[in-house]
C-alpha atoms as one frame of an Amber mdcrd trajectory, in Angstrom:
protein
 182.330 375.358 128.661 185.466 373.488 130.000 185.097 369.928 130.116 182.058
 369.416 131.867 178.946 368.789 129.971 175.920 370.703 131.706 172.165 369.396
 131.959 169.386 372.065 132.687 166.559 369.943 134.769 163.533 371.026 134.038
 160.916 370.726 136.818 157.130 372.307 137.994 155.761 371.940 141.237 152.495
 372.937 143.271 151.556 372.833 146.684 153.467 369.666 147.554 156.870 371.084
 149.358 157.633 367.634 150.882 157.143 366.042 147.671 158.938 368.215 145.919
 162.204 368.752 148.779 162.194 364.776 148.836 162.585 364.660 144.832 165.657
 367.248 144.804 167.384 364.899 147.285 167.058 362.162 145.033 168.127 363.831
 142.311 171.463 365.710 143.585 171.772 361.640 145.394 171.673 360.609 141.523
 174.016 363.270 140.167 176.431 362.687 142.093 177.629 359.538 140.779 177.664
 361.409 137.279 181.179 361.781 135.775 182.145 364.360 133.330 178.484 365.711
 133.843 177.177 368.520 136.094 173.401 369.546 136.444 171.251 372.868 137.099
 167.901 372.856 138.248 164.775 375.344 136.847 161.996 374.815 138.797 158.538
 376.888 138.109 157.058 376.844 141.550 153.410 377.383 139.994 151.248 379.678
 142.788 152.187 377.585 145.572 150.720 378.414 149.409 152.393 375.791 151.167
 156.039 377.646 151.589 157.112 375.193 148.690 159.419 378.208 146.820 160.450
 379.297 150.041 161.254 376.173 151.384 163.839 375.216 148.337 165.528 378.583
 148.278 166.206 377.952 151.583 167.155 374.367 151.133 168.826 374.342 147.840
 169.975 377.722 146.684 171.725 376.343 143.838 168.471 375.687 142.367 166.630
 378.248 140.256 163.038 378.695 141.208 161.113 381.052 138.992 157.626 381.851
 140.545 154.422 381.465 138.772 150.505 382.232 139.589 148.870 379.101 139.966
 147.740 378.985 135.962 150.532 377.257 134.314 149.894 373.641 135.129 152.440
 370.907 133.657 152.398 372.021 130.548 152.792 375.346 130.667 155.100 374.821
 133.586 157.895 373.041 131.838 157.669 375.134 129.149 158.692 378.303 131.591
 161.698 376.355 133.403 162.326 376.038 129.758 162.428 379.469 128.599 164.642
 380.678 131.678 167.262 377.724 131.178 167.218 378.918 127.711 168.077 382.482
 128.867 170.566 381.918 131.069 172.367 379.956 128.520 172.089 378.861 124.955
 174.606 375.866 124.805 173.652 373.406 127.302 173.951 369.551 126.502 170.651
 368.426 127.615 167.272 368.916 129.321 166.130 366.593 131.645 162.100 366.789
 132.431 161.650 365.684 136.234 158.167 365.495 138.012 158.466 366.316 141.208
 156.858 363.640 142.497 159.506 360.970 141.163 161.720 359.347 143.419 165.370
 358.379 141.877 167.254 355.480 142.109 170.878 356.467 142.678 172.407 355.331
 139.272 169.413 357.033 137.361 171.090 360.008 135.727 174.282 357.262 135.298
 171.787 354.869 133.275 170.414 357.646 131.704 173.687 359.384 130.216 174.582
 356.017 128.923 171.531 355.522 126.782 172.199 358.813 125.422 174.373 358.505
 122.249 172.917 362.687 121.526 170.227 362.283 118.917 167.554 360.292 120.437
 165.081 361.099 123.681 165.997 358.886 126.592 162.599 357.726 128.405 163.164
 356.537 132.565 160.599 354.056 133.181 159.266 354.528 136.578 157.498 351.846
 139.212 155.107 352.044 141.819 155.482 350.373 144.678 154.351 346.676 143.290
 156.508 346.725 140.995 154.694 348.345 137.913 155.745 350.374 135.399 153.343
 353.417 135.850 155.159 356.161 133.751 157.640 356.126 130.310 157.416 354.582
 127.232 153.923 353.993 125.569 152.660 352.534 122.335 153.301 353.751 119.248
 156.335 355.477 120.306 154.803 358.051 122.361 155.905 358.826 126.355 154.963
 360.168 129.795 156.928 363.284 130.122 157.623 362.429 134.273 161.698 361.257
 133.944 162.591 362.077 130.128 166.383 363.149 128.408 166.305 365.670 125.307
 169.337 366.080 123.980 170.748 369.535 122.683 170.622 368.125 119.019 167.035
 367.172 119.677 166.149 370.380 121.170 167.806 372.402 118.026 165.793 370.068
 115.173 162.325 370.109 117.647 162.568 373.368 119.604 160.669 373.407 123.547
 157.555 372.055 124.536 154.451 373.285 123.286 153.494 375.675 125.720 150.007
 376.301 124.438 149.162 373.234 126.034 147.272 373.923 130.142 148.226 370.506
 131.683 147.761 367.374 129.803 148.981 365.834 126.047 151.957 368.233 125.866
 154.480 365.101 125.737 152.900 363.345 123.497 152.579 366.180 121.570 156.157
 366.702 121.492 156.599 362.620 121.297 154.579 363.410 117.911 157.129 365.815
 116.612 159.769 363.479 117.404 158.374 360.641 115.359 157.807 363.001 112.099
 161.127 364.370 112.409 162.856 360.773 112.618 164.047 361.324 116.124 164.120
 358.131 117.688 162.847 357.508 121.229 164.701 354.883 123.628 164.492 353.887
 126.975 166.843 354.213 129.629 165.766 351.921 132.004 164.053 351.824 135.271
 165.067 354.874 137.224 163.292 355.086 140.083 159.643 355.358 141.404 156.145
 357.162 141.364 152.817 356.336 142.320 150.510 356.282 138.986 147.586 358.298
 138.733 144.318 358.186 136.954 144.724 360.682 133.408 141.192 361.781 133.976
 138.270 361.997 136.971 135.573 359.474 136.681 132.724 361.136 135.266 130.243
 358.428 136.449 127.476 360.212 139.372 128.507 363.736 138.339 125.823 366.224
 138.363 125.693 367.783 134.852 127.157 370.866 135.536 130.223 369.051 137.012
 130.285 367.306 134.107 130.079 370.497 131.544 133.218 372.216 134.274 135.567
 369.496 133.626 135.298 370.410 129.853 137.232 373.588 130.908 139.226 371.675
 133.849 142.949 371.612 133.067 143.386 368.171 134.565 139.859 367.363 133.748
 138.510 366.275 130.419 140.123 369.553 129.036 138.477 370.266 125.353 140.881
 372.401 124.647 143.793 370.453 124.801 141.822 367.458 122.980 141.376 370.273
 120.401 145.624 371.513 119.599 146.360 368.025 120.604 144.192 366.584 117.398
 144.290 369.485 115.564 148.192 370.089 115.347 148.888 365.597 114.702 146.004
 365.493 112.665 144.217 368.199 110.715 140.909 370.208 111.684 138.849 367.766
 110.368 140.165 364.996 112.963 139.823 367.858 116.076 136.097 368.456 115.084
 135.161 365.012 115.476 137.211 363.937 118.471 136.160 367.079 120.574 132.609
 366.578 119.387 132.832 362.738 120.156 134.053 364.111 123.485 131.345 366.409
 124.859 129.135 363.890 124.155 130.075 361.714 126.352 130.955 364.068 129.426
 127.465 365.449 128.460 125.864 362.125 129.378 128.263 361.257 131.566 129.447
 357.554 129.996 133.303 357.922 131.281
């Protein structure tokens, strides 16, 4: 290994080859104030038909795309970068989960690294534009998976993330498993910015049928992720009710 510690970055992208170019600047920016640290990218370029694979071959060719069909979403995304970091090698240091649509400060992966004493998951905090944290640390211990460290001793007591998960819930999922296992979760600051976005579409004016599709929507009101989300925390007992309490409402349309 010599005497460089290695970080697989984990990323998934669709569709948005600016976005995503503009975020691999900012993150080989960031690394290179890293001492005594080198990272490797794995990004699942999920079905895209804007050139975005293409384009970062072509730009970056250090960086590892692996090409998927447009069905993976977050969730299923990260879990694939994942899986080929894992198979190129079995020793690396770290995994860093990047959206692509995060924009890092310069000392990020420096702030990061120094939050990291190897046994606990290093949030970033990110802002939008006024200021606001939009993305990282959340109540009860749990996170937004956009900017996040996992250590290798992390990833040997809690594995990868759950890739039976389409889009949403798969981070706190894995926050979840964290918390059980007595992993603590810190924050590593501030480390650059994204523009929030809303979890879920407004059901409010949608015809019913609209309604009844975003049950199935992966980055709708997805009742199958409500379903392994609840059912895997909390028991089948707890999944019944909360994906019952659920189609309710997107039945009548109250969200």
């Amino acid at each position: 290994m010599g005497d460089c510690n290695r970080i697989a970055v984990l990323m998934t992208c669709h569709d948005r080859a600016a976005t995503t170019v503009a975020c691999l600047k900012r993150l080989f920016a960031a690394a290179a104030h890293l001492e005594g640290w080198s990272c490797k990218v794995f990004l699942v370029d999920d079905g895209s038909t804007d050139g975005t694979g293409d384009r970062v071959r072509a730009e970056f060719p250090e960086v590892r795309v692996i090409d998927g069909d447009g069905s993976l979403y977050w969730a299923k995304g990260m879990r694939t970068a994942w899986e080929a970091a894992i198979a190129e090698r079995n020793d690396w240091d770290g995994y860093l989960w990047l959206n692509d649509d995060t924009a890092l400060n310069e000392e990020s992966l420096a702030q990061l690294m120094a939050a990291n004493d190897g046994a606990s998951i290093v949030v970033g905090e990110l802002q939008n534009a006024d200021g606001k944290i939009v993305y990282g640390l959340r109540e009860g211990g749990l996170f937004t998976g956009n900017c996040v460290l996992v250590p290798r001793k992390v990833y040997e007591r809690l594995g990868m993330i759950c890739g039976e998960y389409s889009h949403a819930w798969a981070d706190s999922d894995y926050a979840r498993r964290a918390l059980r296992a007595g992993v603590k979760i810190v924050s590593g600051g501030v480390v650059g910015t994204a523009e929030g976005h809303p979890n879920r579409p407004s059901l409010k004016g949608l015809r019913f049928g609209e309604r009844m599709r975003l049950l199935r929507d992966p980055k709708g009101w997805n009742l199958h992720d409500l379903w392994l989300y609840r059912r895997r925390n909390w028991g089948l007992c707890a999944a019944l009710a909360s994906c019952a309490h659920l189609a309710l409402h997107v039945m009548w349309g109250e969200r």
